[in-house]
C-alpha positions in Angstrom: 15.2 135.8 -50.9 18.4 137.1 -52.1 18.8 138.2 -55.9 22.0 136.8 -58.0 23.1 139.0 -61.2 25.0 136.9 -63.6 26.9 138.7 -66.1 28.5 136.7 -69.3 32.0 137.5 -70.4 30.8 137.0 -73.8 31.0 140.5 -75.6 28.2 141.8 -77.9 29.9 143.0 -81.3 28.4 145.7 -83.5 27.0 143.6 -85.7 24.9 141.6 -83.8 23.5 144.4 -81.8 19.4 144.8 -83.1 19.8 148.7 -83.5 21.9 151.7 -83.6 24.7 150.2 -84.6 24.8 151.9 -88.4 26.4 148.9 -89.9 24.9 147.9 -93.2 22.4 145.1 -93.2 24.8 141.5 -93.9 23.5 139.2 -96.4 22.7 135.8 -95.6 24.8 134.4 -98.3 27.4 135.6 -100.7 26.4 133.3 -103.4 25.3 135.3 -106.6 27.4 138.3 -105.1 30.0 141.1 -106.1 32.8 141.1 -104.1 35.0 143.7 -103.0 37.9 144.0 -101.9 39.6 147.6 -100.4 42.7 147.3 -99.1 44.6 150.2 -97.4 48.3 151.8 -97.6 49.6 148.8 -95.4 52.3 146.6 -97.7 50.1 143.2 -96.7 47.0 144.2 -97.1 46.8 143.2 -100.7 47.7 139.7 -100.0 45.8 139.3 -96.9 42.7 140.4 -98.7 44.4 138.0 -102.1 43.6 135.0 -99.4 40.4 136.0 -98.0 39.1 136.2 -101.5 40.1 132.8 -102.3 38.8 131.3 -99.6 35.4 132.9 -99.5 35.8 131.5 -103.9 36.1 128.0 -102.4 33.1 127.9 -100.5 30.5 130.7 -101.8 29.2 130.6 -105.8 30.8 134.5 -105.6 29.9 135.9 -108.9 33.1 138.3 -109.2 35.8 139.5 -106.9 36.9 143.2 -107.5 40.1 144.5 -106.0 40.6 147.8 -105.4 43.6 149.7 -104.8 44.6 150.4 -102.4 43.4 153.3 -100.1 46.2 155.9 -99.8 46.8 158.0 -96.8 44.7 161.4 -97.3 46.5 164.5 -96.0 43.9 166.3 -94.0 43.3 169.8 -93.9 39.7 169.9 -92.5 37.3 167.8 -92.0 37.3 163.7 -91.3 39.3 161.0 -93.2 36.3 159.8 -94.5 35.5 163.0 -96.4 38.8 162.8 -98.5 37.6 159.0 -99.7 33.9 159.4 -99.8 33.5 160.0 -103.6 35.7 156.7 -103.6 33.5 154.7 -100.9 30.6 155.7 -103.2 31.9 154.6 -106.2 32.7 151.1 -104.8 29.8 150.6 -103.1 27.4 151.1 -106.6 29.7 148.1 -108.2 29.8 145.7 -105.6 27.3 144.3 -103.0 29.7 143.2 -100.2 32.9 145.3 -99.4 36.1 143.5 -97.4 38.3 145.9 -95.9 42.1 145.1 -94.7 44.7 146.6 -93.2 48.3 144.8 -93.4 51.7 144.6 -92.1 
């Protein structure tokens, strides 16, 4: 007997992988939730976040929306990006319980 290997074209994203993936756990819902929004340096990012916000209004109970501003480029001298923003990243994350980031053209 001859064996047959299928393979699916459907890709497995990060966030549905079961481990090792480092993403933070989702929440089921975002009714009852903080929401934030942390847009980057890109001119329509604000916007594009602006929408996504609204959207997610009209169909969740969303307890608050926070905008950030937006996320500046970081000159780096040593180091990651993320080390320049981290004390940032920190703060946002102890105010809100869900984070939307954007990047915009």
């Amino acid at each position: 007997m001859e064996s047959l290997t299928m393979v699916s074209p459907l890709p497995v994203y990060l966030d549905e992988q079961l481990s090792g993936t480092g993403l933070a756990e989702r929440p089921s819902s975002l009714d009852g939730k903080v929401l934030g929004l942390l847009p980057n340096w890109r001119p329509s990012a604000v916007e594009i976040l602006k929408g996504i916000g609204e959207a997610l209004q009209q169909r969740y109970r969303i307890k608050s929306i926070v905008l950030e501003q937006p996320m500046r480029e970081i000159p780096i001298s040593k180091g990651r990006v993320i080390d320049g923003i981290r004390e940032k990243l920190d703060d946002i994350a102890s105010r809100v319980d869900v984070v939307i980031a954007a990047t915009g053209d």
